[in-house]
C-alpha positions as CSV (number, residue, x, y, z in Angstrom):
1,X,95.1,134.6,112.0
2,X,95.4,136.3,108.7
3,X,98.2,139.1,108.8
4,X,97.7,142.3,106.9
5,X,101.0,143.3,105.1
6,X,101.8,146.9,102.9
7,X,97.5,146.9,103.1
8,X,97.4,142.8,101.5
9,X,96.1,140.2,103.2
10,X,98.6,137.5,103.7
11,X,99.1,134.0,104.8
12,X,101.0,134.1,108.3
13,X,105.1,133.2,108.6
14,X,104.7,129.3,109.6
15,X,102.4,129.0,106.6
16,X,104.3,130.7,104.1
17,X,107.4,128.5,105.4
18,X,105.8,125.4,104.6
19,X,104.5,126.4,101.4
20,X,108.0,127.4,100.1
21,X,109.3,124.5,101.6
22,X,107.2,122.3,99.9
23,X,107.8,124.0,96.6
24,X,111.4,123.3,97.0
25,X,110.7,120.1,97.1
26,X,108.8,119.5,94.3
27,X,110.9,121.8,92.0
28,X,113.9,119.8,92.7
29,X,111.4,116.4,92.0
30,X,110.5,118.1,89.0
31,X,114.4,118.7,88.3
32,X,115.9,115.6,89.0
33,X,112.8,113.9,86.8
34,X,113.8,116.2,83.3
35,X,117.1,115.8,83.8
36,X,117.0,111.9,84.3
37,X,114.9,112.1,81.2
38,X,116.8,113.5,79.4
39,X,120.0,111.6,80.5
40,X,118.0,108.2,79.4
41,X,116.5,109.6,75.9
42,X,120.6,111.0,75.2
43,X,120.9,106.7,75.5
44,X,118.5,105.2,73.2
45,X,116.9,107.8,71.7
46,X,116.2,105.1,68.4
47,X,113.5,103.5,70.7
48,X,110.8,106.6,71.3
49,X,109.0,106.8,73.9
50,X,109.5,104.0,76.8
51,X,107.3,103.9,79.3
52,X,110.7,104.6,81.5
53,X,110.1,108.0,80.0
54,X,106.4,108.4,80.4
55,X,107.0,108.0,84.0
56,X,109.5,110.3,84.1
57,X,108.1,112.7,82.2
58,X,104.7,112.8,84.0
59,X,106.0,112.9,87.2
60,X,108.2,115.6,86.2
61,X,105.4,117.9,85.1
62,X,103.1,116.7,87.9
63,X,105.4,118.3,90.4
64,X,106.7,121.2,87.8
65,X,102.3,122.0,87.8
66,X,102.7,121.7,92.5
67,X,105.9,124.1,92.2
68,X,104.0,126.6,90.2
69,X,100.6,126.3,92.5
70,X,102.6,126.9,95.8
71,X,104.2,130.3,94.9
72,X,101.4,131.3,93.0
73,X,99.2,130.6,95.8
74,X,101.8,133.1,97.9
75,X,101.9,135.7,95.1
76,X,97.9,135.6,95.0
77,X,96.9,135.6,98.1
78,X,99.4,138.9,99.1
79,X,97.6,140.3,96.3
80,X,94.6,139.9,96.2
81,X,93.4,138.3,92.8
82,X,89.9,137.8,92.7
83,X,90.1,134.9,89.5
84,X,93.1,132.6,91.7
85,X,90.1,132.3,94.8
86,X,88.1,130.9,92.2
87,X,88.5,129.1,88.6
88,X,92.1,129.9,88.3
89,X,93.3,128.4,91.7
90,X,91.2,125.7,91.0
91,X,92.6,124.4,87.9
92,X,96.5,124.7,89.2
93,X,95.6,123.1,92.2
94,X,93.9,120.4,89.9
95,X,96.0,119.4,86.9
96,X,99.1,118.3,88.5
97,X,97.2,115.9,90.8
98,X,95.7,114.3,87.5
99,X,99.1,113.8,85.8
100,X,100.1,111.9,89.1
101,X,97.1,109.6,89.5
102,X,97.8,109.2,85.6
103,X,101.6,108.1,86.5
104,X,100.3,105.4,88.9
105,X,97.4,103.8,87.6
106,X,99.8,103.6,84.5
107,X,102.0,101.4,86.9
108,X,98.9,99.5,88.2
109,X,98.2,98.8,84.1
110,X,101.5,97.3,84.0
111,X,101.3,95.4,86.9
112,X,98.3,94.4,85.9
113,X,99.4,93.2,83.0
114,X,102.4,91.0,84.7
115,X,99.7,89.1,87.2
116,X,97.3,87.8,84.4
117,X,100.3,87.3,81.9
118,X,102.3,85.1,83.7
119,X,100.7,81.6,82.5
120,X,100.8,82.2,78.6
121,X,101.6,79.5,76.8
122,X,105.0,79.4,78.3
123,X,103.5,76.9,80.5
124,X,103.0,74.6,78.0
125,X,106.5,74.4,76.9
126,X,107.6,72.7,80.0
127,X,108.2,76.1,82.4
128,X,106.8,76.7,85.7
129,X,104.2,79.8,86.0
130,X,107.1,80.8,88.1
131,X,110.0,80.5,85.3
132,X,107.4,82.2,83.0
133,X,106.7,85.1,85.0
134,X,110.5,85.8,85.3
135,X,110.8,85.7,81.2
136,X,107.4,87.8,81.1
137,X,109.7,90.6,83.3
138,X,112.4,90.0,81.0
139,X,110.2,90.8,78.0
140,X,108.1,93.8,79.6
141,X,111.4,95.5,81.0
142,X,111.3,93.9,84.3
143,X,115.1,93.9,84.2
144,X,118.2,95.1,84.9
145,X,118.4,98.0,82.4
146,X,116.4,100.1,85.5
147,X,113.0,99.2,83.1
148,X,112.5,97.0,85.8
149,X,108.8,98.5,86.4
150,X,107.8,100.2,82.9
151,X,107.7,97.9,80.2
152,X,108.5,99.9,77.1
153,X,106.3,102.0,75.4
154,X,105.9,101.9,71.8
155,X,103.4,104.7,70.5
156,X,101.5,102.1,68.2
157,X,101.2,99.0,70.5
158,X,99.8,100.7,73.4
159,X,98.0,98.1,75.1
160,X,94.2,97.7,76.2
161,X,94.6,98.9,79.6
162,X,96.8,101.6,79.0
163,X,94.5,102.5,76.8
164,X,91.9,102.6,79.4
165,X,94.5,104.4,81.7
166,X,94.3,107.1,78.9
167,X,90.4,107.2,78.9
168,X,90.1,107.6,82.7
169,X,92.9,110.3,82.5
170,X,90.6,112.2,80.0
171,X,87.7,111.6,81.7
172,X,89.0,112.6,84.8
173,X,90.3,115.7,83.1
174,X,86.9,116.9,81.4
175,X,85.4,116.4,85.2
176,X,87.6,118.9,86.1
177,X,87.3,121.2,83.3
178,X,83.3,121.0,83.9
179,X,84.1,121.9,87.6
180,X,85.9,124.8,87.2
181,X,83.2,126.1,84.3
182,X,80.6,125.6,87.3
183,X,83.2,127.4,89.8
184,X,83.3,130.4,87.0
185,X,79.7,130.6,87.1
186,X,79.4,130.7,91.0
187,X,81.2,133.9,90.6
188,X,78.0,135.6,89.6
189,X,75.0,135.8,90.7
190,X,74.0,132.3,90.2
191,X,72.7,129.6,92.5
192,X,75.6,127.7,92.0
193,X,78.3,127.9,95.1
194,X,81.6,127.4,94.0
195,X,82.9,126.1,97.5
196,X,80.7,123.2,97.0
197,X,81.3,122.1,93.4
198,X,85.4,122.6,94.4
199,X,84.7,120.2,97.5
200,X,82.6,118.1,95.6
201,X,85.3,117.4,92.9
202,X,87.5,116.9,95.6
203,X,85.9,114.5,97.6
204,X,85.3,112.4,94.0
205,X,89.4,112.7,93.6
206,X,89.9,111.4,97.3
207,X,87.7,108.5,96.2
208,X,89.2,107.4,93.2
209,X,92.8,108.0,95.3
210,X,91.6,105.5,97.4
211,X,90.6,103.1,95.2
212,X,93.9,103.4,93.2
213,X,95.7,101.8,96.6
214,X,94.0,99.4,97.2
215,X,94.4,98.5,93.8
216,X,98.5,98.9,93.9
217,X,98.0,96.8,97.2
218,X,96.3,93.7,95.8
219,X,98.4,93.8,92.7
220,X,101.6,94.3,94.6
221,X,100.5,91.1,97.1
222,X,99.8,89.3,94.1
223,X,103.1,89.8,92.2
224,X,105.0,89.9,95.6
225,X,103.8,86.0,96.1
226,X,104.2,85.4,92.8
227,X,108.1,86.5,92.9
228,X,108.6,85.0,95.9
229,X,108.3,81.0,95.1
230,X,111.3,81.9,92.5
231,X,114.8,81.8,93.8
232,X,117.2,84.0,92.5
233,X,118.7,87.5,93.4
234,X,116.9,88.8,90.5
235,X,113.4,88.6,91.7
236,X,114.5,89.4,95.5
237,X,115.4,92.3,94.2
238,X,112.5,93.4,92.5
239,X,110.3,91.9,95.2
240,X,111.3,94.6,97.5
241,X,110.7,97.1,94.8
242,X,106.7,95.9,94.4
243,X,106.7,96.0,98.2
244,X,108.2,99.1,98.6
245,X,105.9,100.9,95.7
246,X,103.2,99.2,97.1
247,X,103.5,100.2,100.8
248,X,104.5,103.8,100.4
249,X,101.4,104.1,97.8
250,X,99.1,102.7,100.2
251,X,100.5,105.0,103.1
252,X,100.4,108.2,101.1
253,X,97.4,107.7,99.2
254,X,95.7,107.0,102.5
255,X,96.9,109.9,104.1
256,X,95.8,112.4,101.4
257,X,92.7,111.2,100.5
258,X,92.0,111.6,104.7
259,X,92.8,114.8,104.6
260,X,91.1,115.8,101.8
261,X,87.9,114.4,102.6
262,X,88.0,115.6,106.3
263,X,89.3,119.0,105.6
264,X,89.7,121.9,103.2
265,X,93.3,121.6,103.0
266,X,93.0,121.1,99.1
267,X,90.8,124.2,98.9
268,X,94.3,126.2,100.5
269,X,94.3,128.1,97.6
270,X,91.5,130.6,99.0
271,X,92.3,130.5,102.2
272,X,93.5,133.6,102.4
273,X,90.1,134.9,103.0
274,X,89.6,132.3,106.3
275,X,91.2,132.6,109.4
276,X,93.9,129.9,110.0
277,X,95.3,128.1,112.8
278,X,99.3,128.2,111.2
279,X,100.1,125.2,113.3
280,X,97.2,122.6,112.7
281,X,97.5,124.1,108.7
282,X,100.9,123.7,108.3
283,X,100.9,120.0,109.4
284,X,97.9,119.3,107.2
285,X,99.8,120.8,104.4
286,X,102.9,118.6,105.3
287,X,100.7,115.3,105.5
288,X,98.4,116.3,102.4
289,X,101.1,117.2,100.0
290,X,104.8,115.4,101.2
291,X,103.5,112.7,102.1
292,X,100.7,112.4,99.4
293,X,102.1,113.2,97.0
294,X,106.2,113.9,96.9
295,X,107.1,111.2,98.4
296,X,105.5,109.1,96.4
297,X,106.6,110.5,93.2
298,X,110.5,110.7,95.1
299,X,110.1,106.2,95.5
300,X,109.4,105.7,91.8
301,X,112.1,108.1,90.8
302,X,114.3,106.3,92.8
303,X,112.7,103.0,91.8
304,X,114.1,103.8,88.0
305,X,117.1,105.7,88.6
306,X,119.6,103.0,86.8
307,X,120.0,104.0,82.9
308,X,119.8,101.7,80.4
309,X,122.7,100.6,78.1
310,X,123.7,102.5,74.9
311,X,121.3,101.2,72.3
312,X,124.6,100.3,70.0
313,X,125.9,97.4,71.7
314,X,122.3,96.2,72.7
315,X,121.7,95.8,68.6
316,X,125.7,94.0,68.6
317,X,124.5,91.9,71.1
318,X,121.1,90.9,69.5
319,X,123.1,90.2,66.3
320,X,125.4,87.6,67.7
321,X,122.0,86.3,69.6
322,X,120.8,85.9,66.4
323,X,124.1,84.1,64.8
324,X,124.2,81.4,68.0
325,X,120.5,80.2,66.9
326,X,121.0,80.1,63.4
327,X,124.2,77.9,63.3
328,X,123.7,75.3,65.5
329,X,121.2,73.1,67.6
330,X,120.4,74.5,71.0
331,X,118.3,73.2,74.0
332,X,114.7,74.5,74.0
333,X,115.6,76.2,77.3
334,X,118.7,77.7,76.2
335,X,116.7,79.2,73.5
336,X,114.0,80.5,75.7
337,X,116.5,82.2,77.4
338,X,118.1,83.6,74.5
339,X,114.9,84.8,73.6
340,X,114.0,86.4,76.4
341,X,117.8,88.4,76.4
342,X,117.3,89.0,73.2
343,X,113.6,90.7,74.0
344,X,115.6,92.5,77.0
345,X,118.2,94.1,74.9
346,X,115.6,95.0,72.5
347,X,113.2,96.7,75.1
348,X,116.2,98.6,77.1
């Protein structure tokens, strides 16, 4: 039940615990991802924006926006504001989930990309669609400089499916900014109801959450087997990263999207005006937003925690690259593979 505290209605003691808890954990995701970020753009700052950086940058904010919503959600609901039970609490709650479906259908577009790029007309130079996935990784930052899974990012070639990344982001965005308008007007005296245009756009997010792992699951199974018929430590390597992304995606995108679609756990943000059960809420809260969404966002942190080199001696060594193929006759495979190191130290 609700306790009444200095005449304000607050959330009870187990609920409050698991609320600061779980901003805790998402400041210090929110930490570690600017700092990280700004530890990699201190090393090849030359370069713009890498998709390395987009990741970490998006995550970072995306738990930064779930830090903010859980002590504001404390704050309002010991006192009392009328707007947070509404429109306000609404968009909080929203926008950070929207900047992390953005980080990972950003990793399905690149993904995506690997699996239908991998027989380019490498194949017809005497490579297997093996070999030529393994020099695709090479050029898309699939690599040891901790690009492994984010290709960079370069501001004018964005390519057509991050572009429709982008699109859905927006569109997914202007949903919500249409929502919370609606939610506004159910304030009133309108025949609008607020709680069913919140629950509405929530159900649609579960939905497309959903979707989004079954996606990472096919595309992980596909570049899994693809990885797997080539033998080196290399792609064993990044094999268990696909796997691992893949699984703990499908897990925790599972998990959330349940909850949201069989409870009002997302809605938590006016709950202060419900009675709760502090034990079946708090676990909710646990399996809706931990697992749903911090780990998740923990795995690809730790996924990309190696820094790349110092941009300096990546440009020596692209130099003397560049020397060894003009002076002298090389092997077309040697000089596929200097290509593809030279693409590497370009893109780290």
């Amino acid at each position: 039940m609700l306790e009444l505290r200095e005449g304000r209605r607050c959330y009870p003691e187990a609920v409050v615990g698991v609320n600061v808890g779980l901003a805790c954990v998402d400041g210090v995701i929110a930490f570690l991802a600017i700092y990280q970020l700004m530890r990699i753009h201190s090393r090849n700052s030359q370069l713009g924006w890498t998709r390395q950086k987009v990741f970490h940058l998006m995550i970072g904010s995306s738990n930064l926006g779930y830090f903010l919503y859980f002590v504001l959600t404390l704050i309002a609901a010991c006192k009392g504001w009328k707007c947070w039970s509404h429109s306000c609490g609404f968009i909080v709650m929203a926008f950070p989930k929207i900047l992390f479906l953005a980080a990972f259908l950003l990793l399905l577009s690149f993904w995506v990309d690997l699996c239908h790029q991998s027989n380019d007309d490498d194949e017809d130079e005497g490579c297997s669609p093996q070999e030529a996935l393994l020099e695709k990784m090479d050029k898309t930052e699939f690599n040891a400089c901790s690009c492994r899974l984010c290709c960079t990012f370069w501001s004018n070639r964005i390519g057509s499916r991050q572009k429709i990344v982008i699109l859905v982001t927006v569109l997914v965005f202007a949903i919500m900014i249409a929502s919370s308008v609606l939610i506004w007007v159910g304030m009133g005296k309108s025949p609008i109801s607020s709680a069913v245009v919140a629950q509405v756009y929530i159900d649609f997010i579960a939905v497309v959450v959903l979707l989004l792992g079954g996606a990472l699951a096919s595309y992980g199974l596909i570049l899994f087997l693809k990885m797997k018929k080539v033998r080196s430590d290399r792609a064993l390597s990044e094999m268990r990263k696909v796997a691992g992304l893949a699984i703990v995606s499908v897990i925790s995108f599972t998990s959330s999207a349940s909850v949201a679609i069989g409870t009002n756990i997302p809605l938590f943000y006016h709950w202060h005006e419900w009675e709760i059960d502090e034990v079946y809420t708090s676990l909710l809260l646990v399996l809706y937003y931990f697992i749903g969404s911090s780990v998740p966002s923990a795995f690809i942190l730790f996924v990309m925690r190696e820094l790349p080199p110092q941009l300096v001696i990546n440009r020596e060594e692209e130099s003397r690259t560049i020397t060894l193929i003009t002076e002298g006759s090389v092997a077309p495979h040697q000089q596929r593979w200097t290509a593809a190191t030279s693409m590497q130290n370009q893109a780290c």
